[in-house]
N, C-alpha and C positions, 0 to 999 in steps of 0.2 A: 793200428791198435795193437799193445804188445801181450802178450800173454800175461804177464804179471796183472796187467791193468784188469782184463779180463777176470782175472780171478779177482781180482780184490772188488771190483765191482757187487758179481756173483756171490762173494763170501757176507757181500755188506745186504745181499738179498736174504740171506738163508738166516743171520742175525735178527733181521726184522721182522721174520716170520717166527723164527722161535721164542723171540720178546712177547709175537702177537697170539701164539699159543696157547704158554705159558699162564699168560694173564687173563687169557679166558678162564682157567681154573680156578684163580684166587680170586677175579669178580663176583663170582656166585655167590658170597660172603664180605666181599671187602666194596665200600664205595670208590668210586675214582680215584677222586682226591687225596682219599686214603692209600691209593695204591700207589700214585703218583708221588706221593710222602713222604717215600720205601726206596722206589727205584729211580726214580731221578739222584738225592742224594749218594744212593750203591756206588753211581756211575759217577758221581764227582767226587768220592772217594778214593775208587778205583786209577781214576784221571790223576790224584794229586798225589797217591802213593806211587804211582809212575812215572811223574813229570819229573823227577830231579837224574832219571836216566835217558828217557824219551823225548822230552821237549828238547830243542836245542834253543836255550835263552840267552845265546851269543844277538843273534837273529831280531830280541825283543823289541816290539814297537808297539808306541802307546797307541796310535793310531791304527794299526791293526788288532791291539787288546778292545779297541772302542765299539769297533763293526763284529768281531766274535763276540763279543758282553747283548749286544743291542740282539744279533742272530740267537743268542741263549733266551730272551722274552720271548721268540716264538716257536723256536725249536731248540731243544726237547720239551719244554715249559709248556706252549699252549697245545703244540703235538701231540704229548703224552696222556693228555687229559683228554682229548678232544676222542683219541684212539681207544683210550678205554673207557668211555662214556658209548663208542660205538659199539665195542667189543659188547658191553653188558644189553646192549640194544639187538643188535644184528649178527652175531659171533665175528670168530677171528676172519673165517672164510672170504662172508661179505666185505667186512672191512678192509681187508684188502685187497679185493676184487677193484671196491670202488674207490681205492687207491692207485688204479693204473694210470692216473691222468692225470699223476704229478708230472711226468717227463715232458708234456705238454705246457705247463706250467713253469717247468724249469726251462726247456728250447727256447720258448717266446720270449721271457726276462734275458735271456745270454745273450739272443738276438739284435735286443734292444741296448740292453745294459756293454755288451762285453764285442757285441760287431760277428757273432760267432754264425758262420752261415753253414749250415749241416749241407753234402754231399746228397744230391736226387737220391741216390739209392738208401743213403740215412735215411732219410724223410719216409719212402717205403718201407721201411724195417721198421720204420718208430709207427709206421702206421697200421702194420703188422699185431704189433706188440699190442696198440690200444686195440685193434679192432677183437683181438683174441680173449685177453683181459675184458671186455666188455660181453663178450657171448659168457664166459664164468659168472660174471655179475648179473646177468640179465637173467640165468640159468639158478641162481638164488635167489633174485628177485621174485619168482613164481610162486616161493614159497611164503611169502609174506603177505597179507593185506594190504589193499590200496589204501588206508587210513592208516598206514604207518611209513608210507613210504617217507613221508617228511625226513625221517631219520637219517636216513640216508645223504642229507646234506653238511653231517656231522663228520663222516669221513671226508666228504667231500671239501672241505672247508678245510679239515687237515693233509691233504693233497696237497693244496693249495699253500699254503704256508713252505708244507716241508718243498715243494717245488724250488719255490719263490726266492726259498734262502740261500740254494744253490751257486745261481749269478753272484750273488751278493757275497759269501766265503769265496769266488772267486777275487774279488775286487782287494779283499782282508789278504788275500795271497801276494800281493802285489807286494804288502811291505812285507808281511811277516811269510814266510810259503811252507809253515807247520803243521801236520793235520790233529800231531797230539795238542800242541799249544791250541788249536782252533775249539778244538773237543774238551778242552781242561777249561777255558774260560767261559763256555756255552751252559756248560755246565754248572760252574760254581752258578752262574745267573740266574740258568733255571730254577737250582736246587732251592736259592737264598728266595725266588720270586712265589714258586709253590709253599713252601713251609711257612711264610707269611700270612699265603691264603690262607692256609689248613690252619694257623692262630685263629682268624680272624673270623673262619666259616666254624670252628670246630672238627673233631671229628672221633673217631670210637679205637680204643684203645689196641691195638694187630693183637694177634696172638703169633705163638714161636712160628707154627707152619706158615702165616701170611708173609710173616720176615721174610722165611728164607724162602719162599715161591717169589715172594715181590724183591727179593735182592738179584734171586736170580735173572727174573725180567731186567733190570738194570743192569747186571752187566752185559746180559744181550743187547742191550738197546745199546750201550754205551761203546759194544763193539761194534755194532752197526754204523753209529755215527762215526767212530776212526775210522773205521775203513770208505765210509762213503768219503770221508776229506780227503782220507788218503787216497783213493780214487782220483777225485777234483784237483786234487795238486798234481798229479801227473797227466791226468789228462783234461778235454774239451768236456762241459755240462753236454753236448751234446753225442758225445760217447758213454757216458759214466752213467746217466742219469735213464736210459733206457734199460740199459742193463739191472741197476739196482729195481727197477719198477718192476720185476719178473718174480719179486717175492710172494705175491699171490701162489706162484704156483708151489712155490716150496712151503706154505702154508698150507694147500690144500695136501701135498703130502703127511706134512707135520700133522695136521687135524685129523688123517687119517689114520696113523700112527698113533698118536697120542690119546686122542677124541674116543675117536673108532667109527669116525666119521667114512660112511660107503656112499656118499648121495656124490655119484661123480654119471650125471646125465650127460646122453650124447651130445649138447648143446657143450658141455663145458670140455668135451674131450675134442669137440671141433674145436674149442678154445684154446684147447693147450696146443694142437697141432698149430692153429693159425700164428700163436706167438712163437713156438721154435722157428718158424719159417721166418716171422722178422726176426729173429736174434741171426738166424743165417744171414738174412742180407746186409744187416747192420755190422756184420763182424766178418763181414765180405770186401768194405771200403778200407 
C-alpha cells in the first residue's frame, strides 16, 4: 500500500467527520431533508464548477455514467439523509461509531462482486478496527435508553448502503477509472433525486447561517466522496475501505474540539488503542 493511498484514504476519514460535525450544529434548527437540500446540491456544484479541469472526458462512457447516476440514489442521496436523521437522534459521535461496519459491508460485496480476497493479516487489522469502533459505540450506547435503541438501525442502514457501493464504483472503474467524473455524476443524481423530495414533502425556508453551515457540510461530504473514489481507483476496497472507516475517531476529536465534548470513557480509549493496532497490521501487508 503506497503512502499517497494512505493518506487519501485518511483525508477521506477526517472529510466525513467534519461533514458529520458540522451538521450536528445546523440540526438543532434545521430538518434533514432540509439540510440534505443545502449540502448535497453545495457538492454538485462544487463537482461541476470542477469538472471542466478535473474530469478527464477523453475517457467518457455511457456505461460507466449509468452505474455512477444509479450509485448517486444511494450515496450521497439516501446516505446523507439517513446520517442526519441519525445525527438529530443520536449525535455525530454515535453515528459514526455505528458506522464502523461499513468496511464489512464493502470486503463481503468485493469478494463476491470483484474476486477480491484480503491478506490473513488484512482480515486481523479489519477486525481490529471493528472490534475498536465497536467498544466506542458500545461506550455511548450506555448513555441512551433501551426504548431508543431502535435508532441506531438508522446509521446502521447507512453503513450499509455507503459500504455496498463501493464494489460497485469499482466495476464503473472498469470503463470509466475517474474519481471526479464518479463524484460529478453521483452527485448531480443525488442532488436532482433530494430536491424532488423536498418539492414533494415540503419544507421551511433556511436562514443565511443554515446556508452556509449546510454549504459547508457539502463540501466536506463532497470531499469526502473524491477522495474516497480517488482512493478506490487506485487501490483494493479492501485497502481503502478500512482505512476511511476510522472516521469515528476523528470525529470524536472533531466533537471534542468543536462540541466540547469530554465524555471519552475508558471503554472508548481501549477503543481507540484497539483500532490503531488494526490500522498497524493492516498497513503492515
Amino acid at each position: 500500500m503506497t503512502l499517497f493511498l494512505i493518506v487519501i484514504s485518511l483525508l477521506s476519514a477526517v472529510f466525513f467527520s467534519g461533514g458529520l460535525v458540522l451538521s450536528q450544529v445546523g440540526l438543532r434548527r434545521s430538518a434533514p431533508l432540509d439540510a440534505a437540500a443545502i449540502s448535497v446540491p453545495t457538492s454538485a456544484v462544487m463537482f461541476l464548477i470542477l469538472s471542466p479541469v478535473a474530469v478527464d472526458w477523453r475517457g467518457f462512457d455511457w456505461h460507466a455514467v449509468a452505474l455512477f447516476a444509479a450509485i448517486g440514489l444511494v450515496y450521497p442521496a439516501a446516505v446523507t439523509i439517513l446520517n442526519f436523521v441519525s445525527n438529530t437522534r443520536v449525535g455525530p459521535a454515535l453515528t459514526g461509531a455505528v458506522g464502523n461496519v461499513t468496511p464489512i459491508f464493502a470486503i463481503l460485496l468485493a469478494v463476491l462482486l470483484l474476486g477480491e480476497a484480503p491478506h490473513p493479516v488484512q482480515m486481523i487489522g479489519l477486525a481490529g478496527i471493528v472490534v475498536g469502533m465497536t467498544l466506542i459505540a458500545s461506550a455511548r450506547l450506555r448513555s441512551h435508553p433501551g426504548g431508543t435503541l431502535w435508532v441506531f438501525a438508522v446509521p446502521l442502514l447507512g453503513a450499509m448502503f455507503r459500504g455496498g457501493v463501493q464494489p460497485v464504483l469499482k466495476l464503473a472503474y472498469l470503463d470509466w477509472p475517474d474519481a471526479f467524473a464518479g463524484a460529478l455524476f453521483a452527485y448531480l443524481t443525488s442532488a436532482s433525486v433530494i430536491w424532488i423530495a423536498r418539492a414533494v414533502h415540503g419544507g421551511s425556508r433556511p436562514t443565511r447561517a443554515d446556508l452556509r453551515l449546510f454549504a459547508a457540510v457539502g463540501i466536506c461530504n463532497g470531499l469526502a466522496l473524491v477522495t474516497l473514489y480517488l482512493g478506490l481507483s487506485l487501490g483494493t476496497v479492501t485497502q481503502v475501505a478500512p482505512l476511511v472507516a476510522l472516521y469515528p475517531l476523528f470525529t470524536m476529536v472533531a466533537n471534542r474540539v468543536v462540541l466540547g465534548d469530554r465524555t471519552i470513557t475508558p471503554r472508548s480509549a481501549a477503543g481507540i488503542a484497539v483500532s490503531v493496532l488494526g490500522v498497524g497490521l493492516l498497513l503492515s501487508v
